[in-house]
VEXVOBA-220532 format. One line per 10 residues: number of its first residue (from 0); their letters; for each residue x, z, y of N, C-alpha, C, O. Coordinates in steps of 0.05 Angstrom, whole numbers, plus 5000, padded with zeros to 4 digits. Layout:
// VEXVOBA-220532
NUM	a	X/Z/Y/X/Z/Y/X/Z/Y/X/Z/Y  ...
// end
This chain:
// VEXVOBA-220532
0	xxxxxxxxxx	4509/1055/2656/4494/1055/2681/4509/1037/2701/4533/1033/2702  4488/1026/2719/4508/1003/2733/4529/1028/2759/4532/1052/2761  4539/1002/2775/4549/1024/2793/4539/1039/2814/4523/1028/2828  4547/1064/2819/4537/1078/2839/4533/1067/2870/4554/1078/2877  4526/1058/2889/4537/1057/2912/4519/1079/2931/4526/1076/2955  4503/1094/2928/4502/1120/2948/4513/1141/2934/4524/1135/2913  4514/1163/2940/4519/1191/2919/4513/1217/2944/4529/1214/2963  4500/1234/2946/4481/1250/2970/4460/1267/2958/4455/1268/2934  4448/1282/2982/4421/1300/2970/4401/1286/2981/4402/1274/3003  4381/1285/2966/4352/1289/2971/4337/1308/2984/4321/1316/2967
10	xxxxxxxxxx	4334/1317/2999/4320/1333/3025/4288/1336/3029/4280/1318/3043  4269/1352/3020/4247/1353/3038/4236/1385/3028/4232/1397/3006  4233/1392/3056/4233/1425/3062/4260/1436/3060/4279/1429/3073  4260/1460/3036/4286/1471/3036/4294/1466/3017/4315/1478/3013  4287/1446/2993/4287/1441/2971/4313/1416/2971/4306/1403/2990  4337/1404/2961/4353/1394/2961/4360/1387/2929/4360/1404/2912  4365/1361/2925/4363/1353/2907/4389/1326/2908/4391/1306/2923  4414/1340/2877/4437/1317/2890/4425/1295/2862/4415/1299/2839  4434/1267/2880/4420/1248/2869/4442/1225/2874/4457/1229/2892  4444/1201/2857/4455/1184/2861/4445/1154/2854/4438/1151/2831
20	xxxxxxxxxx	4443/1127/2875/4435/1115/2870/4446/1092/2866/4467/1086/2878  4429/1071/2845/4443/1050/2839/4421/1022/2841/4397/1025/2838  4437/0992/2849/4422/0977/2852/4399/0964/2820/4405/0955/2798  4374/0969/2834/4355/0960/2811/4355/0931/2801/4353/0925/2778  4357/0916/2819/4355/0886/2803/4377/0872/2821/4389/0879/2841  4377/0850/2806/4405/0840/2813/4393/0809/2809/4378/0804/2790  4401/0783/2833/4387/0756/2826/4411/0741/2810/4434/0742/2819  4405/0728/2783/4414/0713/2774/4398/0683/2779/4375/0676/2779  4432/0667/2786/4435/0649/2793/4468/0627/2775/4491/0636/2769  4459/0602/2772/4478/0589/2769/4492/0579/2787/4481/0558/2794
30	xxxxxxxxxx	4512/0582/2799/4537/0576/2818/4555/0560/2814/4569/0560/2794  4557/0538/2837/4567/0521/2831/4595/0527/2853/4593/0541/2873  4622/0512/2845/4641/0508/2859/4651/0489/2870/4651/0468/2857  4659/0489/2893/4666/0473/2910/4701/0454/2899/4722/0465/2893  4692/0422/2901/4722/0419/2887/4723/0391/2904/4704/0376/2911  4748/0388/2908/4760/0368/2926/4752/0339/2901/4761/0336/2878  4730/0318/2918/4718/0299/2912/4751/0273/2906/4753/0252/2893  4762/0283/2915/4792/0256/2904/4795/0258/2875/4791/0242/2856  4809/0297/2876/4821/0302/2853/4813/0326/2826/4822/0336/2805  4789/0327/2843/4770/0348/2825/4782/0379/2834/4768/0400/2835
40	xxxxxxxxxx	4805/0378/2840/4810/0412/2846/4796/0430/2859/4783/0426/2880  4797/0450/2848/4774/0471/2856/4788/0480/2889/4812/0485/2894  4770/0482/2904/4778/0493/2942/4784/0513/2938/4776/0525/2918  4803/0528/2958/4805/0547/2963/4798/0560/2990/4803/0543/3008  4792/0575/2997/4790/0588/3025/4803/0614/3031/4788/0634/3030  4833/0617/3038/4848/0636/3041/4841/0645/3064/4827/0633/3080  4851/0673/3069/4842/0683/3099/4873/0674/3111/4893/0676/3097  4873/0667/3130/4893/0650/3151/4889/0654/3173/4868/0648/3184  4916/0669/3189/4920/0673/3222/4935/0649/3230/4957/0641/3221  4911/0634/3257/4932/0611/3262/4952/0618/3279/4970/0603/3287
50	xxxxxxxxxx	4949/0642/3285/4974/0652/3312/5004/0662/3294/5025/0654/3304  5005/0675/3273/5019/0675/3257/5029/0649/3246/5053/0645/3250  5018/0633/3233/5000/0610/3215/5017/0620/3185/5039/0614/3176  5002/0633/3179/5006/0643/3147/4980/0659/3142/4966/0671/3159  4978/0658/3115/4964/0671/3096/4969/0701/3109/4989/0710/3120  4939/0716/3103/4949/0751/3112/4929/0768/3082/4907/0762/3074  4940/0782/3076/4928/0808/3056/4907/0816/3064/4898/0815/3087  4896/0827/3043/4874/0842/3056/4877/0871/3068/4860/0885/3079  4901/0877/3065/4908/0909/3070/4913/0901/3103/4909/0917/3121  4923/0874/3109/4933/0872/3145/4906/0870/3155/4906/0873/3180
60	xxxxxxxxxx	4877/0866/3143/4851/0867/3163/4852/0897/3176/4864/0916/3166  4836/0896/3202/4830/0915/3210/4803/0901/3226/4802/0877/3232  4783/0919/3233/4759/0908/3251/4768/0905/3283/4786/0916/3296  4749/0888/3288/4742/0882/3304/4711/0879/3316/4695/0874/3298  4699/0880/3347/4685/0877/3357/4693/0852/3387/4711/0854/3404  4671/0831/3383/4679/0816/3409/4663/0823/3433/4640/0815/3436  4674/0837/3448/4662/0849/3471/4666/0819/3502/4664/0822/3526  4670/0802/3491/4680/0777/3511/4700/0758/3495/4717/0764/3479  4690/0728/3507/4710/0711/3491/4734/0713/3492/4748/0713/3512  4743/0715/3458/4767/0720/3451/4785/0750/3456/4809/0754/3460
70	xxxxxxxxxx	4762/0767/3455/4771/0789/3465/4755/0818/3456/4732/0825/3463  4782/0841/3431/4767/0856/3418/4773/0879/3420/4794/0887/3430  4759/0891/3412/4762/0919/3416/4762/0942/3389/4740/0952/3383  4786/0949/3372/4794/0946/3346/4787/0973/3333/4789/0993/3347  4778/0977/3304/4769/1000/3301/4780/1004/3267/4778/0986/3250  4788/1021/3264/4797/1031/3241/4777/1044/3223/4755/1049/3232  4785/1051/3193/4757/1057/3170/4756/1094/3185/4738/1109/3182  4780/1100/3200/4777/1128/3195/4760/1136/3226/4744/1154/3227  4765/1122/3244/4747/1119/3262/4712/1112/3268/4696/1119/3285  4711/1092/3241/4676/1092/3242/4673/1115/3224/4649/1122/3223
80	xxxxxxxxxx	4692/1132/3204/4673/1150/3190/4669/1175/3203/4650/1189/3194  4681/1182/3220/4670/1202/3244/4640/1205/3254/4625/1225/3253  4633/1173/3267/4609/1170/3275/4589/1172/3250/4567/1179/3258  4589/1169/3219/4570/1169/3207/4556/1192/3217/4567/1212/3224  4529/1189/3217/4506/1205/3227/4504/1220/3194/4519/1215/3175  4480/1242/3197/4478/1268/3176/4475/1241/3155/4492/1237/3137  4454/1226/3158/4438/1215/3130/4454/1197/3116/4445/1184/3097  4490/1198/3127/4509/1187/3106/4517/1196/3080/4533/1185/3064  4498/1227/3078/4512/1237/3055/4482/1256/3054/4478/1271/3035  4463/1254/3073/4436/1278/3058/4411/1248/3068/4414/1232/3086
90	xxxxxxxxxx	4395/1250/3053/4374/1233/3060/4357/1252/3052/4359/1266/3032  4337/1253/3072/4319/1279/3081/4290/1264/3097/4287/1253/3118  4272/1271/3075/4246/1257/3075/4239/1271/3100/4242/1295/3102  4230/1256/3120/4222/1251/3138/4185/1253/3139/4173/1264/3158  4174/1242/3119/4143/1249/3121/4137/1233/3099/4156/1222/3088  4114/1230/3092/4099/1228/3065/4073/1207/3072/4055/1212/3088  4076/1184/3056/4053/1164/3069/4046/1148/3057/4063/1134/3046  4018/1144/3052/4004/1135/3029/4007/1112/3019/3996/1095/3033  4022/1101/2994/4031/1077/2991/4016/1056/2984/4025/1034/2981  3989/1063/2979/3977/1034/2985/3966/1024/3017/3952/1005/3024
100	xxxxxxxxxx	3981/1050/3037/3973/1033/3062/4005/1018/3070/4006/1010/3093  4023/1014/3058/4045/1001/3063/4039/0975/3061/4019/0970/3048  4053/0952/3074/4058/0927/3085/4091/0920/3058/4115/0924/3063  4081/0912/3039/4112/0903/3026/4123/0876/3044/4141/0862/3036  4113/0875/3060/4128/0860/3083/4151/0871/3091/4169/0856/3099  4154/0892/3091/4175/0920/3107/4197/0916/3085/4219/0909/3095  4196/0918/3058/4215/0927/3030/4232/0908/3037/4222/0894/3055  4252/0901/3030/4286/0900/3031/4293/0890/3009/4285/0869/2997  4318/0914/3000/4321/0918/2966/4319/0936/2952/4319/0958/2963  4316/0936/2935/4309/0962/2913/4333/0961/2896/4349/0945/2887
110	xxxxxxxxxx	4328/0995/2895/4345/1015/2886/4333/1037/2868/4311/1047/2871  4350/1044/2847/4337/1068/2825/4352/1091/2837/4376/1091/2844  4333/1114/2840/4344/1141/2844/4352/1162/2824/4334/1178/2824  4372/1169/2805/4375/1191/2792/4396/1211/2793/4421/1208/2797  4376/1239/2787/4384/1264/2790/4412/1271/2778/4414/1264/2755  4430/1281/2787/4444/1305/2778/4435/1323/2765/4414/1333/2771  4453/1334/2739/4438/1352/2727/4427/1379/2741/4407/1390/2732  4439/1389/2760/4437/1407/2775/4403/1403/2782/4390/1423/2782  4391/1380/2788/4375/1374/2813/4344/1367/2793/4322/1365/2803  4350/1365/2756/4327/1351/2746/4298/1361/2755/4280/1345/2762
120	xxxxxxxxxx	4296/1388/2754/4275/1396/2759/4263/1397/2780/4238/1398/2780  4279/1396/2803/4267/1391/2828/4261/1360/2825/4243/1351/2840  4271/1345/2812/4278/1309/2820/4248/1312/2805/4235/1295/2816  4229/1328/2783/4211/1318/2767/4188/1328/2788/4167/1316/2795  4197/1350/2795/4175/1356/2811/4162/1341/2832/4139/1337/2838  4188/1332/2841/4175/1315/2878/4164/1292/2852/4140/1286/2855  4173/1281/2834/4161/1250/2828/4132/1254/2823/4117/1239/2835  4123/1271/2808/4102/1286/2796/4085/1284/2813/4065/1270/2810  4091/1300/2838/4069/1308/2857/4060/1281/2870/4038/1272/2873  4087/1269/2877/4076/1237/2895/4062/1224/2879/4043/1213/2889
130	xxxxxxxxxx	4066/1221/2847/4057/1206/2831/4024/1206/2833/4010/1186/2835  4014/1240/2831/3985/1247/2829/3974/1244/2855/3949/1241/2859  3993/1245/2875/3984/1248/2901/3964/1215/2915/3944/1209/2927  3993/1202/2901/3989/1169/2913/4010/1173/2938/4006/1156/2954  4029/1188/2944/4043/1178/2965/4065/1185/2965/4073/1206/2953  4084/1166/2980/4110/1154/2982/4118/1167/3001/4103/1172/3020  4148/1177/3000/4157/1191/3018/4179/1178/3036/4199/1173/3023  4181/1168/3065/4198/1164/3080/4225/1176/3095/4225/1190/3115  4241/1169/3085/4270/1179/3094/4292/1161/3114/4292/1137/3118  4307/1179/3122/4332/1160/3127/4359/1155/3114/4369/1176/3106
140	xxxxxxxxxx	4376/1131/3110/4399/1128/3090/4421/1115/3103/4411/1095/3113  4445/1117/3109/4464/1106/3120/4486/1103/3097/4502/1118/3087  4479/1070/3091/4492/1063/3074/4506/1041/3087/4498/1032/3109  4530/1029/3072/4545/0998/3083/4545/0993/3111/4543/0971/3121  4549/1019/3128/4553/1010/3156/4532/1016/3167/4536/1019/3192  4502/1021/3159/4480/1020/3173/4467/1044/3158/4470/1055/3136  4447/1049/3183/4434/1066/3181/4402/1060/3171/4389/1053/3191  4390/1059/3153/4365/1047/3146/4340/1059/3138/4342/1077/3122  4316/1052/3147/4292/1066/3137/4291/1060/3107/4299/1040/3096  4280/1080/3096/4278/1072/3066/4244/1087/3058/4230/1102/3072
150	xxxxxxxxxx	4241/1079/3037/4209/1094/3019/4214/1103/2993/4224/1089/2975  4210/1117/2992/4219/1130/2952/4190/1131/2948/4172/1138/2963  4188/1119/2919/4161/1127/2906/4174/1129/2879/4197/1123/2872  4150/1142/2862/4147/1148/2831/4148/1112/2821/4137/1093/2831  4164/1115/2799/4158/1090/2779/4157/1099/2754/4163/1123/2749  4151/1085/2739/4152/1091/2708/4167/1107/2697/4158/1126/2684  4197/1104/2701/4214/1123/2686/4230/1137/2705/4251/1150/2699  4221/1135/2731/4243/1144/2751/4222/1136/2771/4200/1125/2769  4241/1149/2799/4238/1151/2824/4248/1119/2838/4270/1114/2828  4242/1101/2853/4250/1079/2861/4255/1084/2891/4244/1102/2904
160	xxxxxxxxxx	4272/1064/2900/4282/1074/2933/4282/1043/2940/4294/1027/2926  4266/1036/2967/4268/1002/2974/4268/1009/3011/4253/1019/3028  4295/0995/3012/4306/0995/3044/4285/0981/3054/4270/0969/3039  4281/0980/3077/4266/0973/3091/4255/0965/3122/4248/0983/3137  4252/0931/3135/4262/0922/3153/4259/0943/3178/4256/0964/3165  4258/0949/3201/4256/0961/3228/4234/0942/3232/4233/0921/3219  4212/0949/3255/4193/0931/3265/4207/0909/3285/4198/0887/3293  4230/0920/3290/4234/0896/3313/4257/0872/3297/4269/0854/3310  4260/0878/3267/4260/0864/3253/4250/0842/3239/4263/0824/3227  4219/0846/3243/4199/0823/3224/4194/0811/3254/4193/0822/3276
170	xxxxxxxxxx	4192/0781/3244/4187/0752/3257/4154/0758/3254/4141/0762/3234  4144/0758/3294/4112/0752/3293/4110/0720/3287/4126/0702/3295  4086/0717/3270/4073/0700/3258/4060/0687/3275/4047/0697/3293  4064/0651/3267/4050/0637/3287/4022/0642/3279/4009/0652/3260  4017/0630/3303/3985/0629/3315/3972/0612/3295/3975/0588/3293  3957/0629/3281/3941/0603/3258/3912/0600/3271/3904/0619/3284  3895/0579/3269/3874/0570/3284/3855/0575/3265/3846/0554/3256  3840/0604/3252/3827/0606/3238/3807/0620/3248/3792/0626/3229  3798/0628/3272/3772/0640/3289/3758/0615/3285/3744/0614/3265  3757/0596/3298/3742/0578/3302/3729/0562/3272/3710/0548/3272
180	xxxxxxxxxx	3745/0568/3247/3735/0559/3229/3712/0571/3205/3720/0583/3185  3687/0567/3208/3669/0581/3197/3662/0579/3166/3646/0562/3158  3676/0601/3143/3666/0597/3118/3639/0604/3110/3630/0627/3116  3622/0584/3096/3597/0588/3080/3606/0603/3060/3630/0604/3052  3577/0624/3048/3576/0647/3031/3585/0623/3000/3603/0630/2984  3570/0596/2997/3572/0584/2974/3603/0577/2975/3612/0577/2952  3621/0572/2996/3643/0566/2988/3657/0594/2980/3671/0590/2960  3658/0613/2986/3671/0637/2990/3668/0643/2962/3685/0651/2947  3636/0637/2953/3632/0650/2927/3648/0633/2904/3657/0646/2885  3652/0603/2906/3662/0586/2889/3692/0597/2884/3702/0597/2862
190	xxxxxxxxxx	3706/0608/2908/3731/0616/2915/3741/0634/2895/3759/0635/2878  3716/0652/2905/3724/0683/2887/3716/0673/2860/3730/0684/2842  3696/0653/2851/3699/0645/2820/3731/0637/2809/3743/0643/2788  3738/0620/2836/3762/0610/2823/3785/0628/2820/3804/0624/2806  3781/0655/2838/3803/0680/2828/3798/0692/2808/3814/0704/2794  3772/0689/2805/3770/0704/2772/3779/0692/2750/3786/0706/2730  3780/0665/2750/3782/0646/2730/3813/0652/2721/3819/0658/2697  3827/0650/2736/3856/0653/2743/3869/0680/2735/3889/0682/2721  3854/0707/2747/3862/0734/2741/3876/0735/2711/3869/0720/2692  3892/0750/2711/3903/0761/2697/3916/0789/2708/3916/0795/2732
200	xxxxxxxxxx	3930/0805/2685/3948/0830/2689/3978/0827/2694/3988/0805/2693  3988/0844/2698/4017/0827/2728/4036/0838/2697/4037/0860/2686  4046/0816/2691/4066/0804/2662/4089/0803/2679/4081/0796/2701  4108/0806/2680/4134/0793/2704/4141/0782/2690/4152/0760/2695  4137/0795/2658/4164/0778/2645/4159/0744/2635/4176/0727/2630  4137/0742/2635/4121/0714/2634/4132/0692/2651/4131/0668/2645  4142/0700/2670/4147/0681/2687/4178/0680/2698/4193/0699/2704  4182/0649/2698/4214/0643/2689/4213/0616/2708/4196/0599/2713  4249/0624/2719/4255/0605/2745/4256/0573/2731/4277/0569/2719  4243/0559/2730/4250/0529/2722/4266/0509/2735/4267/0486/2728
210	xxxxxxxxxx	4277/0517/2750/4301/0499/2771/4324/0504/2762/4341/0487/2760  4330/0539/2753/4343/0544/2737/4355/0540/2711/4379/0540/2706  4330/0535/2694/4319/0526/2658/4335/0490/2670/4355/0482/2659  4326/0479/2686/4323/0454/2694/4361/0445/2691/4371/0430/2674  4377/0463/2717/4406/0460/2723/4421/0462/2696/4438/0445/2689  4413/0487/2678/4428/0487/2649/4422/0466/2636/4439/0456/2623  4400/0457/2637/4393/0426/2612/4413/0412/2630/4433/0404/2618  4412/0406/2657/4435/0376/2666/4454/0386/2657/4457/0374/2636  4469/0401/2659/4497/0417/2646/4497/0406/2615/4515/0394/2604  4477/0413/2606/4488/0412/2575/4488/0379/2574/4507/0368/2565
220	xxxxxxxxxx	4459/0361/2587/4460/0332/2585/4489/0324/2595/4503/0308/2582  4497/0335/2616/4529/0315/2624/4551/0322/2612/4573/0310/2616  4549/0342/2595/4575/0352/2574/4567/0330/2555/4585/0314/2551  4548/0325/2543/4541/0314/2527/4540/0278/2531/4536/0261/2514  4543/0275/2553/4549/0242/2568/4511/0236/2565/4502/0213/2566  4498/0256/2562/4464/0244/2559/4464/0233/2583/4482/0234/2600  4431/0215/2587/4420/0210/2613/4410/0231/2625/4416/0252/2614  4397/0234/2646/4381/0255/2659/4358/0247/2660/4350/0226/2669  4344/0267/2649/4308/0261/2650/4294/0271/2664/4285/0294/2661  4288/0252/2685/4266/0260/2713/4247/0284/2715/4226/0278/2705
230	xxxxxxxxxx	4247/0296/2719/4218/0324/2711/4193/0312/2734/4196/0308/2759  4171/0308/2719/4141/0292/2730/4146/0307/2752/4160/0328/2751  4133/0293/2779/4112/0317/2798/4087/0321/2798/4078/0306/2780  4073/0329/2806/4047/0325/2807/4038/0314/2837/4046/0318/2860  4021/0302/2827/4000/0279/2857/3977/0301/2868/3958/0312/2857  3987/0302/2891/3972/0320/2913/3955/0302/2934/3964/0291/2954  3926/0301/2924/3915/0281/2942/3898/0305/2963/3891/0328/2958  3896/0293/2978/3883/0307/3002/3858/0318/2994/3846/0311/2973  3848/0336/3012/3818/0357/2996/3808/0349/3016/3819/0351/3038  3784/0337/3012/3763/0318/3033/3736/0331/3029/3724/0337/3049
240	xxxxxxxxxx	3726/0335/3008/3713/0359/3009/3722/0382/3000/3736/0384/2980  3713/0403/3014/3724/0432/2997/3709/0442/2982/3720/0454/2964  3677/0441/2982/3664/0452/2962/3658/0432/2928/3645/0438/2909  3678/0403/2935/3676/0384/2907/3705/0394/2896/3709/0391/2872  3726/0406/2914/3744/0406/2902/3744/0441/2888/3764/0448/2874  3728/0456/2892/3727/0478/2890/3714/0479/2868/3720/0499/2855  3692/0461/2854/3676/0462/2835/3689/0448/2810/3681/0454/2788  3711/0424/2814/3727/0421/2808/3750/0438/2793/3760/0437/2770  3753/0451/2811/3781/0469/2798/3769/0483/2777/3775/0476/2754  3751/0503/2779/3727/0521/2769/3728/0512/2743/3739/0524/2725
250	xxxxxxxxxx	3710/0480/2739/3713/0475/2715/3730/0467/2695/3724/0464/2671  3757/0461/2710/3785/0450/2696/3792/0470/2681/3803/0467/2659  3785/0505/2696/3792/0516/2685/3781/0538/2658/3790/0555/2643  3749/0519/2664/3727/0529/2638/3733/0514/2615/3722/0519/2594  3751/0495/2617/3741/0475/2595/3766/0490/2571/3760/0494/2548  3794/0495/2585/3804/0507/2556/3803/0533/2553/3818/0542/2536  3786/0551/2567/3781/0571/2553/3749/0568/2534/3741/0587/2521  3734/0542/2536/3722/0532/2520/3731/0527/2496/3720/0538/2477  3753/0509/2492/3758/0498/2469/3779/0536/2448/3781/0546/2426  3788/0540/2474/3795/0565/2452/3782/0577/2439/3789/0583/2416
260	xxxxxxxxxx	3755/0587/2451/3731/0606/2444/3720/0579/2419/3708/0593/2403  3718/0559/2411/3716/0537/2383/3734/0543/2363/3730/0538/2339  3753/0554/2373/3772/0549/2351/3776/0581/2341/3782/0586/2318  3773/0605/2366/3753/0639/2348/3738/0629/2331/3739/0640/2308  3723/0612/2334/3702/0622/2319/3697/0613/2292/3680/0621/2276  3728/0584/2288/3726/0577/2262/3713/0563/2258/3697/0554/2274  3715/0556/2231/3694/0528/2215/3662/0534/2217/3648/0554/2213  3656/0501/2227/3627/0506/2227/3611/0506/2202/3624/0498/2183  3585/0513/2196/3573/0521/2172/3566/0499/2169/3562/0486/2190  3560/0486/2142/3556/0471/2129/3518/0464/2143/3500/0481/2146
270	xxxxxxxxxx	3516/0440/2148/3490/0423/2159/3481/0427/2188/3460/0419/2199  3505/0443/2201/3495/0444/2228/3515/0423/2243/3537/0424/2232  3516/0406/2261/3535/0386/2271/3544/0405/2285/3534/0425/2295  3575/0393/2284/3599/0396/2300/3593/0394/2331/3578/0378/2341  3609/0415/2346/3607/0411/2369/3628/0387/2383/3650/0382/2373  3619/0374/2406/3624/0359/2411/3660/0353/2420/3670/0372/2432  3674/0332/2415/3706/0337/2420/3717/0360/2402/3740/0365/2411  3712/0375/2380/3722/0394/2365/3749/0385/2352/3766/0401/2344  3751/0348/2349/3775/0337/2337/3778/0306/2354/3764/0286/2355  3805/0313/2367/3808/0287/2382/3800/0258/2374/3789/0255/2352
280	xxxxxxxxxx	3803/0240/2387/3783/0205/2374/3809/0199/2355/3807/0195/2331  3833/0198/2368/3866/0192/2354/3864/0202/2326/3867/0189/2305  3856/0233/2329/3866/0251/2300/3846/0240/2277/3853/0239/2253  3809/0230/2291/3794/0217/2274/3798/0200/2261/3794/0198/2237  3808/0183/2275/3816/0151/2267/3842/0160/2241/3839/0153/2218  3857/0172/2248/3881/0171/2224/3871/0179/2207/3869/0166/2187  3859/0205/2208/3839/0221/2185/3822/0193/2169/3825/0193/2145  3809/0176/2179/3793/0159/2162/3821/0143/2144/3821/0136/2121  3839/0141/2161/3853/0115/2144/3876/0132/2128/3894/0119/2118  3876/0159/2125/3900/0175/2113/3879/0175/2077/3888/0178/2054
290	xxxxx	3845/0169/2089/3830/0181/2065/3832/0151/2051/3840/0148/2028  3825/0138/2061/3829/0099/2049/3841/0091/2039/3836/0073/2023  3870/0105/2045/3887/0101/2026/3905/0115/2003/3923/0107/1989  3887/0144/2005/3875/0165/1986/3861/0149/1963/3872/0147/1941  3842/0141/1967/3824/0127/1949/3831/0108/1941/3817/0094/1926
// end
């Protein structure tokens, strides 16, 4: 199991439940290091007092706050753990609220919640009920210094916990100029053709960082003294009409689920002609001269 970083009860009514939680996903990334352009050496960045001017430990930090330039007011680990508020060590649902009216605008990071043995049956129960219910329960958590709104809901094999911003947190959104712009029912409807065309069922695992895929191939090309091979872009020309470019997309995207539904269905029966494009002009042409020289 990865590592713990809460460990506390779960709270709602009189019901208490000890639980411990751990971070759900984690971003992988390739990291690069910083190295002095003369001699290749890798940088360092030591922590350094210029008033001293030496190197200092980590055991000589202590906090600080700048209450005025150059001027602090110093606080020790045993001094902020006094002030932790209750929800440093009980997180105690607060109210219950339907999670498809949530804004995942609000979510943070996510976190897995699991029970103590002491706590399974209560931990199955609350999941159970929210699960059938449809709703997510809101608490408070004082973790890493802060005190934070959080949402627990049911997931598949467990209970999930995702921090979550304060309102005076999220950035209002500029002013987009979309009153004044009037959609026709024929465009709207082409629209929603084109979401259907597209729909599918939410795969996560389908989908993979390519900038990523991209940085390991130059890695392996410059170990290898290769060249580097440009990756195409695509040409983004301006949409001058919207309902040609809409009918457009529509059919770019009929045509290969056309040619798939040819190739279900297998060989055609003997005296009925081939449908049209069934074998590229390239693959024809070799096909005649692979038989020519058959014969």
């Amino acid at each position: 199991m990865a590592t713990t970083v809460w460990k506390g009860h779960l709270t709602f009514g009189l019901i208490s439940i000890p639980v411990r939680m751990y971070a759900a996903a984690r971003g992988e990334r390739i990291s690069f290091n910083q190295l002095h352009k003369e001699c290749h050496s890798r940088l360092k960045q030591p922590l350094f007092c210029p008033v001293c001017n030496r190197n200092v430990e980590r055991s000589e930090i202590v906090k600080g706050y700048e209450y005025e330039k150059d001027q602090y007011v110093l606080f020790s680990e045993e001094e902020l753990d006094k002030i932790e508020p209750p929800s440093a060590h009980v997180m105690e649902i607060l109210e219950f609220v339907k999670l498809n009216e949530m804004d995942p605008l609000y979510f943070d990071s996510s976190y897995y919640i699991t029970p103590e043995e002491a706590g399974v049956k209560a931990y199955k129960l609350l999941m159970k009920a929210m699960e059938e219910s449809g709703y997510g329960a809101v608490a408070k958590l004082t973790m890493h210094q802060r005190e934070h709104i959080v949402i627990i809901r049911p997931g598949s094999r467990g209970m999930t916990l995702h921090t979550m911003f304060y309102s005076n947190e999220i950035r209002a959104v500029e002013s987009i100029p979309t009153d004044n712009v009037e959609v026709r029912d024929q465009e709207k409807k082409l629209a929603e053709q084109l979401i259907a065309s597209l729909a599918a069922p939410f795969e996560p695992q389908k989908y993979r960082d390519e900038y990523q895929e991209n940085v390991r191939a130059l890695i392996a090309a410059k170990l290898k003294g290769q060249e580097i091979t440009e990756v195409a872009q695509p040409h983004l020309a301006p949409v001058i009409d919207l309902m040609e470019a809409l009918k457009k997309s529509i059919a770019e995207k009929k045509a290969p689920a056309a040619a798939a539904a040819e190739v279900a269905a297998g060989p055609v029966p003997v005296g009925k002609k081939p449908p049209a494009r069934t074998v590229p002009a390239a693959a024809t042409t070799q096909q005649k001269r692979a038989g020519k020289k058959a014969g």
